[in-house]
gemmi code that builds the backbone of each chain (N, CA, C; Angstrom):
import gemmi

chains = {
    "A": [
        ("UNK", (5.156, -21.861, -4.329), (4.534, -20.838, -5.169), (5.236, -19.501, -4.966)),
        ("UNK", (5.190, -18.955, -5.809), (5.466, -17.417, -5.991), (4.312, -16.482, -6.203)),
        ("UNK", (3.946, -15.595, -5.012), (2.662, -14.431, -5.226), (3.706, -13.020, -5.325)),
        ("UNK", (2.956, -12.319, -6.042), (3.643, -10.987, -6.084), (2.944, -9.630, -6.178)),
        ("UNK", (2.994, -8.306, -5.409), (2.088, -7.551, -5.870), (2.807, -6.757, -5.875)),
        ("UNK", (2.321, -5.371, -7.727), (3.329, -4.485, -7.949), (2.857, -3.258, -7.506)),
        ("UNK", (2.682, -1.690, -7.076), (2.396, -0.770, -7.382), (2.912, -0.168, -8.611)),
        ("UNK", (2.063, -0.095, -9.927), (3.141, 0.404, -10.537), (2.530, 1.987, -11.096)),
        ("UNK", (3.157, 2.542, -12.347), (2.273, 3.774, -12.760), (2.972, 3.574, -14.090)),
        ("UNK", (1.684, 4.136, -15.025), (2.147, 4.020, -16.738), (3.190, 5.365, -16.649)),
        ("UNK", (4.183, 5.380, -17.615), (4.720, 6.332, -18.463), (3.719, 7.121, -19.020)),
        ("UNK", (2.523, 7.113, -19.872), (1.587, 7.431, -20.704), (1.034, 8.307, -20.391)),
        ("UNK", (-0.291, 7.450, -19.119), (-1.346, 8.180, -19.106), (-0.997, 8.862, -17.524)),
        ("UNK", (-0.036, 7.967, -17.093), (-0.051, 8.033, -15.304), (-1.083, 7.670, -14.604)),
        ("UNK", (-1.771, 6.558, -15.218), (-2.089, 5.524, -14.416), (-2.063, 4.642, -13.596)),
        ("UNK", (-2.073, 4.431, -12.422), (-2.053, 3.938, -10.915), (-2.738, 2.912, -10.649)),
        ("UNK", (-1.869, 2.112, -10.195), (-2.989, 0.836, -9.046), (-2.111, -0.430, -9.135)),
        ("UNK", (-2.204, -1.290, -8.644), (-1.996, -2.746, -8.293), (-1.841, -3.582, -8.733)),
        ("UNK", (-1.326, -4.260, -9.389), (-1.109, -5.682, -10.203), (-0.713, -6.675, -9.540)),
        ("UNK", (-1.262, -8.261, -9.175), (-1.034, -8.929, -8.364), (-1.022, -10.536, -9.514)),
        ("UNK", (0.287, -11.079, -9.484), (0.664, -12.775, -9.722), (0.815, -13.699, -9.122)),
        ("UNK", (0.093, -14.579, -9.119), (0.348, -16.196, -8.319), (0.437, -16.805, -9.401)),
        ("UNK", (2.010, -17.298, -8.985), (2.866, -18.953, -9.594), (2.728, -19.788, -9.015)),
        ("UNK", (2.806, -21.005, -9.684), (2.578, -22.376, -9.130), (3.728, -22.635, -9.128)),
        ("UNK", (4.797, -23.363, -8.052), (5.920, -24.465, -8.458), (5.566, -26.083, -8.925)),
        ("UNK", (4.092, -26.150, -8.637), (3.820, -27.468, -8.827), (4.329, -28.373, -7.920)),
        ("UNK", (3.770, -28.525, -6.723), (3.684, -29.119, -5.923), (5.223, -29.264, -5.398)),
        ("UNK", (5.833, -28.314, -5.469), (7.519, -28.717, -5.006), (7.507, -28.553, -3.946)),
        ("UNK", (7.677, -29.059, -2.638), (7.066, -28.963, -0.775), (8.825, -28.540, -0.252)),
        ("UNK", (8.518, -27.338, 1.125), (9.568, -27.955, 1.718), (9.039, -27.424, 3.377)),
        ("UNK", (10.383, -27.682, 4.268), (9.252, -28.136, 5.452), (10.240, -27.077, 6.087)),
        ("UNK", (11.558, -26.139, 6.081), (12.003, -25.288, 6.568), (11.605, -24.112, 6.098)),
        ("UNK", (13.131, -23.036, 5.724), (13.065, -21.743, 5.029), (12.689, -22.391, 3.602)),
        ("UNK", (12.492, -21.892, 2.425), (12.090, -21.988, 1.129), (13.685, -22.292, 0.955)),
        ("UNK", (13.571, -23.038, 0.086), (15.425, -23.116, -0.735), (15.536, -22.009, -2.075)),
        ("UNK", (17.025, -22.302, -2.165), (17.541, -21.294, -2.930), (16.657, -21.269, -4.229)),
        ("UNK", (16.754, -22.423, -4.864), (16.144, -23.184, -6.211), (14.795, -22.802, -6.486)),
        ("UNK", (14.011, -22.348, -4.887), (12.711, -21.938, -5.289), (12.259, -20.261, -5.446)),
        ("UNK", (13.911, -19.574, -5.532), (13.577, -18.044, -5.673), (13.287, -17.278, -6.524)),
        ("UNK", (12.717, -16.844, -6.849), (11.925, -16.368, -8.110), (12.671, -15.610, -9.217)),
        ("UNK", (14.098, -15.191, -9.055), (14.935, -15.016, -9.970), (15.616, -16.378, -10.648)),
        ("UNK", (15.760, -17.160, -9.603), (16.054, -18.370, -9.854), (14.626, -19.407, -10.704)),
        ("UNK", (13.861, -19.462, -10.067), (12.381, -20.312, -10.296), (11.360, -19.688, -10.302)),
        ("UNK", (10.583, -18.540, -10.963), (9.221, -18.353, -9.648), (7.719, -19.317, -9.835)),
        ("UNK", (8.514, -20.018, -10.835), (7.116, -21.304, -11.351), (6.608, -20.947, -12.289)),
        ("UNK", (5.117, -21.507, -12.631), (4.559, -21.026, -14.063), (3.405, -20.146, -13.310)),
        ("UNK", (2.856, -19.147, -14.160), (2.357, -18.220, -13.611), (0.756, -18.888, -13.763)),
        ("UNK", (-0.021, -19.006, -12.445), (-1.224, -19.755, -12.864), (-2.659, -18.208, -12.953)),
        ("UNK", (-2.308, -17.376, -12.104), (-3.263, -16.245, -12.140), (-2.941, -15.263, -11.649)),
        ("UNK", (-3.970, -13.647, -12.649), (-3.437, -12.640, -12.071), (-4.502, -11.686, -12.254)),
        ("UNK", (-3.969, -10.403, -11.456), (-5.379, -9.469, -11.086), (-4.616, -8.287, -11.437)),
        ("UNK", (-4.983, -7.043, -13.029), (-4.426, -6.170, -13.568), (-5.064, -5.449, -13.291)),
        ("UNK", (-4.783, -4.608, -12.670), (-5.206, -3.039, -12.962), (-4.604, -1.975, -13.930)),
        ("UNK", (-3.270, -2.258, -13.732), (-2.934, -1.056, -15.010), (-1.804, -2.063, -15.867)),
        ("UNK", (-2.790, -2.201, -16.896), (-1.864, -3.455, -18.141), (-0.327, -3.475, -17.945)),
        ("UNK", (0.577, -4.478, -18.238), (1.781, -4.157, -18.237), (2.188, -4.238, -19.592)),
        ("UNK", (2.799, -4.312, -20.529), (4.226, -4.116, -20.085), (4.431, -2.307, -19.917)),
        ("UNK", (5.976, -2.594, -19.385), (6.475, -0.939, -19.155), (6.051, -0.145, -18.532)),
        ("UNK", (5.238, -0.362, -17.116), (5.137, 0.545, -16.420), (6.147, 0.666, -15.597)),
        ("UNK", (6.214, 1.841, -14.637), (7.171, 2.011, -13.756), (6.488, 1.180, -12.697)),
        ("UNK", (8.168, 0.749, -11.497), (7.153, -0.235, -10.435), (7.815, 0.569, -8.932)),
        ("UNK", (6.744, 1.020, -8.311), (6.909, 2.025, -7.510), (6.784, 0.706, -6.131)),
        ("UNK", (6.140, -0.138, -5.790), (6.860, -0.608, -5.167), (6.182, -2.418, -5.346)),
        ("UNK", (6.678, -3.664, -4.325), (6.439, -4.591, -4.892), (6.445, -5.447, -3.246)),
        ("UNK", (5.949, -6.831, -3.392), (5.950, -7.593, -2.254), (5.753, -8.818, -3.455)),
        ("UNK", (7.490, -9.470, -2.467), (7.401, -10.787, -3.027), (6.838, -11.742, -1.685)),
        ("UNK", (6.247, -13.020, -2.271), (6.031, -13.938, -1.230), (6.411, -15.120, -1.647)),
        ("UNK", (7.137, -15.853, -1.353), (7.624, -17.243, -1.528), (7.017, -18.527, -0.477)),
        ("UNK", (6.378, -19.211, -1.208), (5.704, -20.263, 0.159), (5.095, -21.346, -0.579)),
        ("UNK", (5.283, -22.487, 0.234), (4.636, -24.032, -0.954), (3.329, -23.521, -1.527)),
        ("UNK", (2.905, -24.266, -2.734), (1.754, -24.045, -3.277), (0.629, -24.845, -1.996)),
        ("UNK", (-0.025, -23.584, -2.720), (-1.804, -23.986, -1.399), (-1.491, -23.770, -0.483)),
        ("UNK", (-0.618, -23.076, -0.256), (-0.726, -22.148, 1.445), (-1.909, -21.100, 1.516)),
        ("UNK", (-2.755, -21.382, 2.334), (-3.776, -20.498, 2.442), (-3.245, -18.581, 2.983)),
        ("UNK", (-4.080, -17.834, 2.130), (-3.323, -16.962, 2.644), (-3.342, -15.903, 3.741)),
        ("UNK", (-4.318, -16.253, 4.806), (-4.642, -15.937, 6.166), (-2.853, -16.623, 6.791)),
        ("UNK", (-2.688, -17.700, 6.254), (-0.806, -18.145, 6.963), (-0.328, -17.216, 6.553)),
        ("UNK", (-0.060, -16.784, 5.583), (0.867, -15.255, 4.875), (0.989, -14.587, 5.025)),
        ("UNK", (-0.314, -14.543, 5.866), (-0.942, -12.610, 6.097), (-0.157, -12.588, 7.852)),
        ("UNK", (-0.485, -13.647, 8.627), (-0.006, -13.909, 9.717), (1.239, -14.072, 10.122)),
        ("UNK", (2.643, -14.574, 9.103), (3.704, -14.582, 9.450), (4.224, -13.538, 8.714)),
        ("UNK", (3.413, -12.778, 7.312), (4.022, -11.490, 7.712), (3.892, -10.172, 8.847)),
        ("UNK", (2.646, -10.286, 9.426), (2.422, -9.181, 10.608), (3.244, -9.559, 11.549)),
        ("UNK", (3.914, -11.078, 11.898), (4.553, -11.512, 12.856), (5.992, -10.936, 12.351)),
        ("UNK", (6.604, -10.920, 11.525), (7.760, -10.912, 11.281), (8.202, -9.246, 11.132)),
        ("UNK", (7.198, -8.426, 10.726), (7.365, -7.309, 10.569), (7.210, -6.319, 11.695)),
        ("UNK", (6.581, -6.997, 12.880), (5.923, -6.325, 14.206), (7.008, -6.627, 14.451)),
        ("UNK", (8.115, -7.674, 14.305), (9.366, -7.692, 15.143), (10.450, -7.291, 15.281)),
        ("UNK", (10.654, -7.164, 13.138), (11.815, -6.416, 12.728), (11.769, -5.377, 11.493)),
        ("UNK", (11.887, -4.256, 12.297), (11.440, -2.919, 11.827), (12.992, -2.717, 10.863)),
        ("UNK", (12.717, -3.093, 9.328), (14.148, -2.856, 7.912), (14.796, -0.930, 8.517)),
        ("UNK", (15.974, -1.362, 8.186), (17.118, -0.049, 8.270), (17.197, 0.373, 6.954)),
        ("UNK", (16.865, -0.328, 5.889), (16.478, 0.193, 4.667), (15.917, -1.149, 4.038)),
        ("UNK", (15.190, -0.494, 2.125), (14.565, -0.996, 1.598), (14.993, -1.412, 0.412)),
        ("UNK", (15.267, -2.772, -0.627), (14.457, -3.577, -0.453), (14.685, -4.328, 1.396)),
        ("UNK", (13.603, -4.937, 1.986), (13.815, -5.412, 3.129), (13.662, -6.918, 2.539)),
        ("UNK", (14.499, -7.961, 3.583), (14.089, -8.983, 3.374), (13.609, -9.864, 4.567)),
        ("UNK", (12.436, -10.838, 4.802), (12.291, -11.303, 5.851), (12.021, -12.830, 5.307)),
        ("UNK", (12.942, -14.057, 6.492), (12.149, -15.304, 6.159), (11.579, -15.814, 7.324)),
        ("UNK", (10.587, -16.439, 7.393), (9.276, -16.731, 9.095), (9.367, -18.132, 8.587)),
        ("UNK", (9.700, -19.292, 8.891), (8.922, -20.764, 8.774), (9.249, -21.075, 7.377)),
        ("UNK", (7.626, -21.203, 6.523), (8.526, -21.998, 5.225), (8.113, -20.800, 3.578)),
        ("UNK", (7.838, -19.611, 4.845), (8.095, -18.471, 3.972), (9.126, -17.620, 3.812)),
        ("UNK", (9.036, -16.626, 2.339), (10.360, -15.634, 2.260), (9.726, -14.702, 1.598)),
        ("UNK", (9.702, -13.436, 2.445), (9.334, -12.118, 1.904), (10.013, -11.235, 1.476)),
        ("UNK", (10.088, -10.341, 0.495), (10.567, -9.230, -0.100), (9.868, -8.041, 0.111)),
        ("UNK", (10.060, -7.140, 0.235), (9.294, -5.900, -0.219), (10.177, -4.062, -0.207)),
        ("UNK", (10.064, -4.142, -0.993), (10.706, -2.682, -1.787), (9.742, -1.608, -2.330)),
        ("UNK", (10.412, -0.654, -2.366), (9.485, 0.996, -2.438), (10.253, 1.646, -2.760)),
        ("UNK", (9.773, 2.744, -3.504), (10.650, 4.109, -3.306), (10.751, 5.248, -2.699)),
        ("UNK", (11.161, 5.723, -2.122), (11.587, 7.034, -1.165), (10.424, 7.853, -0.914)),
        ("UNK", (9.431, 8.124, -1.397), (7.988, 8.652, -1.589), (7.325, 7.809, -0.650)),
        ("UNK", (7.487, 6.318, -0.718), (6.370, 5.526, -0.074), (6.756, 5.204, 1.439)),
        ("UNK", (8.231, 5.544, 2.026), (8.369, 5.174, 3.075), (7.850, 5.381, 4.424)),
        ("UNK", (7.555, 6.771, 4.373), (6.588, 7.549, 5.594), (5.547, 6.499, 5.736)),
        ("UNK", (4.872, 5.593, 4.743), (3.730, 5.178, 4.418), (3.858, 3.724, 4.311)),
        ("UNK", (5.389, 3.424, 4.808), (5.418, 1.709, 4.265), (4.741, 0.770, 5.205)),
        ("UNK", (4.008, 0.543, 6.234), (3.198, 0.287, 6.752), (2.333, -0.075, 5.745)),
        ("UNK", (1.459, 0.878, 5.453), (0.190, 1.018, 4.687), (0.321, 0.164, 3.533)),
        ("UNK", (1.250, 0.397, 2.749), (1.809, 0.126, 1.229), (2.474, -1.594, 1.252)),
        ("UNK", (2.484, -1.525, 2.661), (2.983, -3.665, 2.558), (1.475, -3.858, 2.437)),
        ("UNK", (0.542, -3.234, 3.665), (-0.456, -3.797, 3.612), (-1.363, -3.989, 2.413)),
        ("UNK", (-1.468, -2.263, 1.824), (-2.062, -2.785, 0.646), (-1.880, -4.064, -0.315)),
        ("UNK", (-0.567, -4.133, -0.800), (0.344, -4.892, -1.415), (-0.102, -6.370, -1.308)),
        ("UNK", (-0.145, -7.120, 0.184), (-0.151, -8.088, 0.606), (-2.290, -8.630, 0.440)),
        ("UNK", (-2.442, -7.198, 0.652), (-4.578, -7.604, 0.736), (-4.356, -7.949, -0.697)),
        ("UNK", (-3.352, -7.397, -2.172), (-3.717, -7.915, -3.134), (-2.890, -8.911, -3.763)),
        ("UNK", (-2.045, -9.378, -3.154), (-1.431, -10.837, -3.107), (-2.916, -11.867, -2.463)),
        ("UNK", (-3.091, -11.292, -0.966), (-4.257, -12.293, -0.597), (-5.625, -12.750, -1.908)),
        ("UNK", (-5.880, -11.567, -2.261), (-7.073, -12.108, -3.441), (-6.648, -12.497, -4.502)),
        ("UNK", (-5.564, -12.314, -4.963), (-5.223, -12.925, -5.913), (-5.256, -14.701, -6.067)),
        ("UNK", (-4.602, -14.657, -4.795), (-4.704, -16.453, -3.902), (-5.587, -16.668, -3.952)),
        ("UNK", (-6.858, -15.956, -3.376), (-8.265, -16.264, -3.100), (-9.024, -16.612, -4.209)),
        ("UNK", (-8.532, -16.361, -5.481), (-9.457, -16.330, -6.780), (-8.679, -17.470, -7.620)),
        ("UNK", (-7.659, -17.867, -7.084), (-6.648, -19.069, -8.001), (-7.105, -20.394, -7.492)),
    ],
    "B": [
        ("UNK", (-7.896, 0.123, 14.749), (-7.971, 0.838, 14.381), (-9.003, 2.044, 13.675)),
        ("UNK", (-9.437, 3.036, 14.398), (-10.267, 3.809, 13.872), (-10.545, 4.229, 12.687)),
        ("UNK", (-11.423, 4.509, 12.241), (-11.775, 5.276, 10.940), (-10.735, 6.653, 10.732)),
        ("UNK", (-10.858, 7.350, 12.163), (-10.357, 8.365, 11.614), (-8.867, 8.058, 11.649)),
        ("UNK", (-7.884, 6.812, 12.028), (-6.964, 7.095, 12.258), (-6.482, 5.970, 10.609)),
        ("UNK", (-7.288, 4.817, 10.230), (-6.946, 5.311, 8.785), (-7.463, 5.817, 7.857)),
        ("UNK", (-8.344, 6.924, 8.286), (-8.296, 8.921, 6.764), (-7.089, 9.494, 7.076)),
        ("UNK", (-6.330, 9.108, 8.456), (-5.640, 10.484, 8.692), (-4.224, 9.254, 8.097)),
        ("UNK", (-4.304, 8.166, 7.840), (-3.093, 7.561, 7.397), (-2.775, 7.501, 5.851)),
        ("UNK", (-4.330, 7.590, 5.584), (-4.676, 7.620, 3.768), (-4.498, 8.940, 3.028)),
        ("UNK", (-4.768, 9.918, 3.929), (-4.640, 11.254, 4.034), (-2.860, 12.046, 4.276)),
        ("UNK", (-2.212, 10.931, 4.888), (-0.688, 11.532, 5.108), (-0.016, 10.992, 3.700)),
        ("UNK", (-0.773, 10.133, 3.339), (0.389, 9.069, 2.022), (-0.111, 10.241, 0.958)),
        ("UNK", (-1.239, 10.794, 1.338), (-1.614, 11.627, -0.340), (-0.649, 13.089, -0.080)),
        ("UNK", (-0.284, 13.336, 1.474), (0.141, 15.125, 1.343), (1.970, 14.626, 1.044)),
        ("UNK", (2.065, 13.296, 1.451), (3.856, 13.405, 0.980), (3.901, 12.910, -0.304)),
        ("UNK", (3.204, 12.353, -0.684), (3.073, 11.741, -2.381), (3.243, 13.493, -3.153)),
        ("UNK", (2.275, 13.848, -2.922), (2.148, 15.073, -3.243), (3.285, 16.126, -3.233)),
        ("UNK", (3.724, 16.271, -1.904), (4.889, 17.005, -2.201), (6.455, 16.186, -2.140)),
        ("UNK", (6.258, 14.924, -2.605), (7.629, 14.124, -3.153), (7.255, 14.133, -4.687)),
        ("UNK", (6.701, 14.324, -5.329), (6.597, 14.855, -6.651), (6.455, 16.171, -6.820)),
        ("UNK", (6.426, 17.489, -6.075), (6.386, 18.743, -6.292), (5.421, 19.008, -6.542)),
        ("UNK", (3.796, 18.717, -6.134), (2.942, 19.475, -6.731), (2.277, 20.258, -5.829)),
        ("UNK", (2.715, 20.272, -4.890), (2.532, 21.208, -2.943), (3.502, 22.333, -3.356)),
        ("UNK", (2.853, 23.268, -2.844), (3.789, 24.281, -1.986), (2.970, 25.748, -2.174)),
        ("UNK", (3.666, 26.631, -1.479), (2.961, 27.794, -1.620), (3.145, 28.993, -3.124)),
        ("UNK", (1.857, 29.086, -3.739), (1.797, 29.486, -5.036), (2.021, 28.304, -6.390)),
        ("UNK", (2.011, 27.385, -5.795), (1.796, 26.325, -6.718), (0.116, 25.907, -7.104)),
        ("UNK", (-0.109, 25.144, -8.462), (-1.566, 25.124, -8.753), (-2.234, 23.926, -7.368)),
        ("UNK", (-1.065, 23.103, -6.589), (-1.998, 22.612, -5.586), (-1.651, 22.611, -4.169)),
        ("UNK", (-1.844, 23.961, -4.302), (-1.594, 24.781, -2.809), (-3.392, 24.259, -2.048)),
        ("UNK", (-3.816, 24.901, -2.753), (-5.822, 24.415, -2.739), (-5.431, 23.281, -1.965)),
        ("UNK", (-5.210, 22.277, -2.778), (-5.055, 20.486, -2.434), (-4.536, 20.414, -1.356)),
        ("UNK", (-3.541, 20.889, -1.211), (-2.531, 20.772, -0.181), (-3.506, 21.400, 1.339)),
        ("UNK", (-3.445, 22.653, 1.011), (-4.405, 23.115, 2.444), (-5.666, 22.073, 2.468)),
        ("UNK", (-6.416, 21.870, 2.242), (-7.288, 20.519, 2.235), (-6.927, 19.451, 2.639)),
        ("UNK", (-5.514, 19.032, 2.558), (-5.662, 17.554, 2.744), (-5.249, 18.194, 4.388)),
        ("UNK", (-4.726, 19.218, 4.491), (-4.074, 19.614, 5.679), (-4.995, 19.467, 6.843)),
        ("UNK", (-5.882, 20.517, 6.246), (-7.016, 20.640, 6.931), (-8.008, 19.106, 7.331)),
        ("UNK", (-8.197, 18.795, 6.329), (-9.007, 16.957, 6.900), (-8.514, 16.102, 7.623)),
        ("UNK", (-6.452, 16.331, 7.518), (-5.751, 15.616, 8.397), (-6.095, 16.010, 9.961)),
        ("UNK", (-6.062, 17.414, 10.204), (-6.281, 18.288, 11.418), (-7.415, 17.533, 12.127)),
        ("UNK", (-8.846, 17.620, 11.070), (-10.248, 17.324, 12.090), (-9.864, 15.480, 12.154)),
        ("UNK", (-8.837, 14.686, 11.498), (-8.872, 13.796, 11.689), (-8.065, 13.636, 12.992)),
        ("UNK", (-7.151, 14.258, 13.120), (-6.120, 14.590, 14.606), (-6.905, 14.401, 15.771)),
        ("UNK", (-7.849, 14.907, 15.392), (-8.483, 15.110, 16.691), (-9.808, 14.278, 17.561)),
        ("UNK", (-9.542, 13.539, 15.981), (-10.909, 12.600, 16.302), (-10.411, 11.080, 16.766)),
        ("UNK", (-8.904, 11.174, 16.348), (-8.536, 9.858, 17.090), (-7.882, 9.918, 18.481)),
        ("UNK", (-7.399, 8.912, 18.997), (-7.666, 8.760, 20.494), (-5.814, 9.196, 20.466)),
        ("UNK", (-5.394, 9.717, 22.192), (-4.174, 9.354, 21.949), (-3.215, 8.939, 21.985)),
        ("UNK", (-3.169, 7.609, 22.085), (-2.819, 6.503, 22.124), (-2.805, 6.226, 19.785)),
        ("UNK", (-3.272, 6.721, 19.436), (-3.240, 6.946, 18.006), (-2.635, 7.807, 17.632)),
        ("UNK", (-2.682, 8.924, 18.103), (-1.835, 10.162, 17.982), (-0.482, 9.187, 17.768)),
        ("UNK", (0.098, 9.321, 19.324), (1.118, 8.342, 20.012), (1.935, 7.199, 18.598)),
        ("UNK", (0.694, 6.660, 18.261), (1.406, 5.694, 17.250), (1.689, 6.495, 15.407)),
        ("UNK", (0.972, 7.416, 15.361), (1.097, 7.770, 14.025), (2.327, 9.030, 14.213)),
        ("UNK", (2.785, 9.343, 14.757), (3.989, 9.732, 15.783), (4.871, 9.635, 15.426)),
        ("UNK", (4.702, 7.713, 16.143), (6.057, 6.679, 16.023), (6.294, 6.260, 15.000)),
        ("UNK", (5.441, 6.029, 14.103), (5.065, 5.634, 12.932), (6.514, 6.346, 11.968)),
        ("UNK", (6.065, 7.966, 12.017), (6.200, 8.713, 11.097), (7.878, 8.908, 11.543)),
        ("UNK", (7.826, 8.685, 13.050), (9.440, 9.054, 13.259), (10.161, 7.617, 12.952)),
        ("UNK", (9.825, 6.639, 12.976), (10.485, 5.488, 12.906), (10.577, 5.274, 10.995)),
        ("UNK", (10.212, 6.288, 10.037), (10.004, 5.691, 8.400), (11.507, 6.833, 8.633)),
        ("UNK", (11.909, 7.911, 9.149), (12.812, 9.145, 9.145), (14.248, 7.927, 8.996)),
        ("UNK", (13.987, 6.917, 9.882), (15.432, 6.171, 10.159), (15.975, 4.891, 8.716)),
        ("UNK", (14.647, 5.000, 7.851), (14.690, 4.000, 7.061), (15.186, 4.485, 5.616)),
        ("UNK", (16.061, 4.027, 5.245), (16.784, 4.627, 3.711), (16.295, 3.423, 2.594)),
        ("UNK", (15.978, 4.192, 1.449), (15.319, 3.294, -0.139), (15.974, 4.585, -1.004)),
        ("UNK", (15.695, 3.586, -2.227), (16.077, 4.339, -3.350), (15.277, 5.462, -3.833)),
        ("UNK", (15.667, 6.625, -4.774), (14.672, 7.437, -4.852), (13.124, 6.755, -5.888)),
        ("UNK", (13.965, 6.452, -6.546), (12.979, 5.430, -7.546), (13.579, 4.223, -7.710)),
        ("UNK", (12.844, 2.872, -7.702), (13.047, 1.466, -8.593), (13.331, 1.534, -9.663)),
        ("UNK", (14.318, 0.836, -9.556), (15.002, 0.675, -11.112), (14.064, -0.763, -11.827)),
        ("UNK", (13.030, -0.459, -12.217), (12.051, -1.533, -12.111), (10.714, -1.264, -13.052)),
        ("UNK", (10.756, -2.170, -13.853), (9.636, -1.821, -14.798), (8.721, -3.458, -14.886)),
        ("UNK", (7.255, -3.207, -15.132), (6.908, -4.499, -15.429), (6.493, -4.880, -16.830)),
        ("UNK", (6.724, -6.175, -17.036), (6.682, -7.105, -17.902), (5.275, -7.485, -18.348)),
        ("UNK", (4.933, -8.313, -19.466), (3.671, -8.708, -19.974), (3.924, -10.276, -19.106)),
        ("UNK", (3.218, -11.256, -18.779), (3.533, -12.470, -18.540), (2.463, -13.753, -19.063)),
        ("UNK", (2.684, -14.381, -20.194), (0.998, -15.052, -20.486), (0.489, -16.660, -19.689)),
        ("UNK", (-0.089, -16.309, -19.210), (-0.840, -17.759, -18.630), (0.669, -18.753, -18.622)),
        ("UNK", (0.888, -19.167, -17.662), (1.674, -20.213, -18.050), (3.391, -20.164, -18.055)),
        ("UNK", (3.557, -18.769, -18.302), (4.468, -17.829, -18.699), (5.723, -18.670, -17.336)),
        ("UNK", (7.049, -18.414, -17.468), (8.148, -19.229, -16.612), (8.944, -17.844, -15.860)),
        ("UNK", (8.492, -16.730, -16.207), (9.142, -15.504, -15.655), (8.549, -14.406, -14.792)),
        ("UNK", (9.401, -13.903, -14.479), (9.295, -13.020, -13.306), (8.066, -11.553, -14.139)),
        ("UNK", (7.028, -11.564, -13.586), (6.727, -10.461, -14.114), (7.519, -8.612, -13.871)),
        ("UNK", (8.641, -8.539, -13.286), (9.037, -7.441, -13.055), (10.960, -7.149, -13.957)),
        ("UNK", (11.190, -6.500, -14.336), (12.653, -6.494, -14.867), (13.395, -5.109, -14.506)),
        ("UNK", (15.100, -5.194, -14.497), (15.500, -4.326, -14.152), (15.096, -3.418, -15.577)),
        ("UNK", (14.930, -1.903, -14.978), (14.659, -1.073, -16.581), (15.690, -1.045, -17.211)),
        ("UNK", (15.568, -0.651, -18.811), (16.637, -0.508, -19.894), (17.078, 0.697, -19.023)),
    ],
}
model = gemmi.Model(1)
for chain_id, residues in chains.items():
    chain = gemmi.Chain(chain_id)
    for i, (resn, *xyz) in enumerate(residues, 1):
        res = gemmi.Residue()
        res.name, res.seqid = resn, gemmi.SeqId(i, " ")
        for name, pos in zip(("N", "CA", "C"), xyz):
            atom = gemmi.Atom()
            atom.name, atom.element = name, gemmi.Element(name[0])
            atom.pos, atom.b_iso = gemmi.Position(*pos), 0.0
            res.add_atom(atom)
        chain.add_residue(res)
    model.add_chain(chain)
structure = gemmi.Structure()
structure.add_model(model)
structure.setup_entities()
């Protein structure tokens, strides 16, 4: 599966908040790192559910967390090998990439959010988690 | 983690948001804002332990070493039920 959460903001009104997608690969399993075939430029599956806050298309995307991991990974595992992976290796810059087991994380920001990137994975990732939670 | 130590973390993302878009500074319309958030950060300073101090510190000196773009070149997409694509694209 492919989960994703955006920060983004309208052009328009300058509207703010969170947009979060979970893809299905449909049962495609693997038991290391994720393979190439399952990367979301490459594959990210069919999109089974999502949680909008500020409609898309065309907003700006201020920052984003990809998660790559078999479908039906609960996401207390997600939440756990990203605090593990990130408590260990602190990015020299952003986008960062991390892979833990039979996950692969992304996450990117812009220059505004870095003082704060702590906070801003976390947010990011609590709305990847419900998104999971409601699919 | 304490309450007050995340107001005073929720509270730092709003005073650099703030003045990484220019709307801080002195004689600007959110000078007001600005002394406020200053000020709530302060009574929050003090209400956490320090050993919190200590980490919001490290925190703040360890984001100094980290380089990103000024903005994402990154806009999002519509995607419908079902949809085979990435909801995010590089912008026109």
């Amino acid at each position: 599966m492919y989960a994703t959460a955006h920060r983004v903001v309208s052009p328009t009104t300058g509207a703010e908040g969170i947009n979060a997608f979970h893809y299905l690969h449909g049962g495609y399993e693997w038991d290391g790192p994720p393979p190439p075939e399952s990367m979301p430029e490459t594959d990210p599956g069919t999109l089974f559910n999502d949680s909008v806050a500020v409609p898309p298309p065309g907003n700006r995307v201020r920052s984003y967390l990809d998660v790559v991991a078999p479908d039906g990974t609960p996401a207390r595992e997600i939440e756990r090998a990203l605090a593990d992976v990130t408590s260990r290796d602190v990015p020299g810059s952003f986008p960062a990439v991390w892979t833990s087991g039979r996950f692969w994380f992304r996450f990117g920001l812009e220059l505004a959010l870095v003082p704060v990137w702590r906070q801003e994975l976390r947010l990011l990732l609590e709305n990847v988690a419900a998104v999971l939670g409601r699919s | 983690m304490t309450d007050a130590a995340r107001r005073y973390e929720e509270l730092t993302r709003q005073l650099l948001e703030g003045r990484a878009r220019g709307e801080f500074g002195k004689g600007s319309p959110g000078e007001a804002r600005e002394d406020e958030l200053l000020e709530r950060m302060d009574d929050c300073w003090w209400e956490m332990s320090e050993a919190e101090r200590d980490e919001a510190d490290r925190r703040l000196e360890e984001s100094r070493r980290i380089s990103a773009p000024d903005e994402l070149d990154a806009v999002d997409v519509k995607v419908p039920s079902g949809g085979d694509f990435m909801p995010r694209q590089v912008a026109a």
